[in-house]
N, C-alpha and C positions, 0 to 999 in steps of 0.2 A: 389511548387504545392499545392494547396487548397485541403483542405481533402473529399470533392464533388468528386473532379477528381480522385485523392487514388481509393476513394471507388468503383468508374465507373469502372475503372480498374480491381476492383476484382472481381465487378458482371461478366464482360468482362470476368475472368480468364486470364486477361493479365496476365504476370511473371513481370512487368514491378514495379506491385504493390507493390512489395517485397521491390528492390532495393527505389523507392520514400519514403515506409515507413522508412523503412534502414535512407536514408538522413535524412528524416524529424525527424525523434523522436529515432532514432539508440543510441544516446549519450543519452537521460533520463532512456532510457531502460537499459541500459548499466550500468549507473551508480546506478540504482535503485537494479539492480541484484546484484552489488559489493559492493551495501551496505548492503544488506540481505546476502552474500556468503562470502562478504571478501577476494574469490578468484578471479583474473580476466579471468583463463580458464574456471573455474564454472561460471561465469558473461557469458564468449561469447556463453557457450554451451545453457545456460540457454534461452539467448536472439533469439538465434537459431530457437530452439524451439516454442519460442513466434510468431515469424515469421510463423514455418509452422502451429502453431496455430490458427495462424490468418487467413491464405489460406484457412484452413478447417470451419473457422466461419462464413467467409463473401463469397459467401452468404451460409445461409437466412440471418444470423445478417445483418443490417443496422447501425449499431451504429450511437447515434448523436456526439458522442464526438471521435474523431480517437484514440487521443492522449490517454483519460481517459481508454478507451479498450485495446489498446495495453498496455498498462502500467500496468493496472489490469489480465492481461493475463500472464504479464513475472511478476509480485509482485509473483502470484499463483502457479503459476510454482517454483520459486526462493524460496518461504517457502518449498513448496513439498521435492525440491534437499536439501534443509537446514535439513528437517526432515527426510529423508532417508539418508543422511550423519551423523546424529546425535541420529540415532534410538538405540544404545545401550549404549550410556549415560544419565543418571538420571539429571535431571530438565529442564530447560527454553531452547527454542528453538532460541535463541538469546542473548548470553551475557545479558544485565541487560534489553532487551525491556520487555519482560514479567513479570520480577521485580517487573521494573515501573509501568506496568498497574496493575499487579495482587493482588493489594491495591483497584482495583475500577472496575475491570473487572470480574464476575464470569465465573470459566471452565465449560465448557461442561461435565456434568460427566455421564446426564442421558435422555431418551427418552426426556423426559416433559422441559429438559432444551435445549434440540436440539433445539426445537419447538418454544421456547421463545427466541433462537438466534435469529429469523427473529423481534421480537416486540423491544429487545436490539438493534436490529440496525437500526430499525425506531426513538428510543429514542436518540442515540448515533449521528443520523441525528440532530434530532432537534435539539440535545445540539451544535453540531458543528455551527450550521445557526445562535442561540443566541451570539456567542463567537465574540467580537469584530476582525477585521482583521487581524490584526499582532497576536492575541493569537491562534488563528484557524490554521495561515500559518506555526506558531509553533510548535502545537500539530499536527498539520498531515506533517509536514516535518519531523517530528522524529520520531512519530508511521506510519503513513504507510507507507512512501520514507524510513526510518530508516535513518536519514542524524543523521550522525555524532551532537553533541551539539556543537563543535568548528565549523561546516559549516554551521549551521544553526547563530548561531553568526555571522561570518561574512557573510553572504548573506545580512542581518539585519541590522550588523553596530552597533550590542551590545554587552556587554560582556557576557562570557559565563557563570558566576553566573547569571545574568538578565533572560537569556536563562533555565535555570534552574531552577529560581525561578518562572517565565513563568509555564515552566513545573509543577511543584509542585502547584500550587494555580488552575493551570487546573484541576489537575488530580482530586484533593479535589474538587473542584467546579462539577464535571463528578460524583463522589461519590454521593455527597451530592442528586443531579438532580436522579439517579439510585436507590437511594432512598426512595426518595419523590414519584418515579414512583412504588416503591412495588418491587421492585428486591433489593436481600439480596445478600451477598458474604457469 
């Protein structure tokens, strides 16, 4: 079923809506939750959720991308449960993601920097739009899906130094752009 018809369905408040979404994108969601959780109960709960998320967004939301909103709904969700699982231990809210980026990414510490979150990810846009294909499908298959560096290797059909060294000449390349635009770490 075409995502047109989905959506008809949820203006409708068919229940029907649920179950097609379920088919249609059930497994990205799935897999995107367990790669941010690591658990697979925490994966289904999470995805659960995203579901009655979704019932409550659409309508008024229209979305033009089905797939990109529901995905973006259970990533949000799935950080949330990671962070209230992980609220009374000290560092990164994911094994080495935050690491990784936190060479070229600056925190949030204070009002002025909340603020400049939204102009960071206008910038963070454009850098992704300049990055040739395969460096792009890279960098956000491992920072926002959080795929594993061996899955992203083979989806690719490279080794997983390549995949890595990908990684690394991104993240420097994201620095350098963050930069040049007047944002400090």
């Amino acid at each position: 079923m075409d995502d047109n018809s989905i959506l008809d369905m949820f203006f409708a408040r068919d229940e029907r809506a649920i179950r097609e979404t379920s088919e249609k994108f059930g497994s990205a969601c799935s897999s995107l939750a367990y790669n941010i959780l690591g658990n697979t109960q925490d994966a289904e709960e999470v995805v659960s959720d995203a579901y009655l998320a979704l019932w409550n967004a659409i309508p008024p939301e229209k979305p033009q991308f089905l797939c990109a909103f529901i995905c973006g709904i259970t990533r949000k969700l799935a950080l949330k449960k990671l962070r209230a699982r992980t609220a009374q231990k000290r560092g990164g809210i994911h094994g080495g993601f935050d690491a990784e980026l936190s060479e070229c990414i600056p925190a949030k510490e204070s009002v002025e920097e909340e603020i400049s979150a939204k102009e960071l990810s206008v910038i963070i846009d454009k850098f992704l739009r300049s990055l040739e294909k395969t460096q792009r499908i890279v960098f956000i298959r491992r920072y926002w899906y959080m795929d594993p560096i061996g899955d992203i290797a083979r989806k690719l059909g490279f080794g997983q130094s390549k995949v890595k060294m990908m990684l690394l000449r991104t993240r420097q390349k994201l620095l350098s752009e963050l930069i040049k635009e007047g944002i400090y770490l």
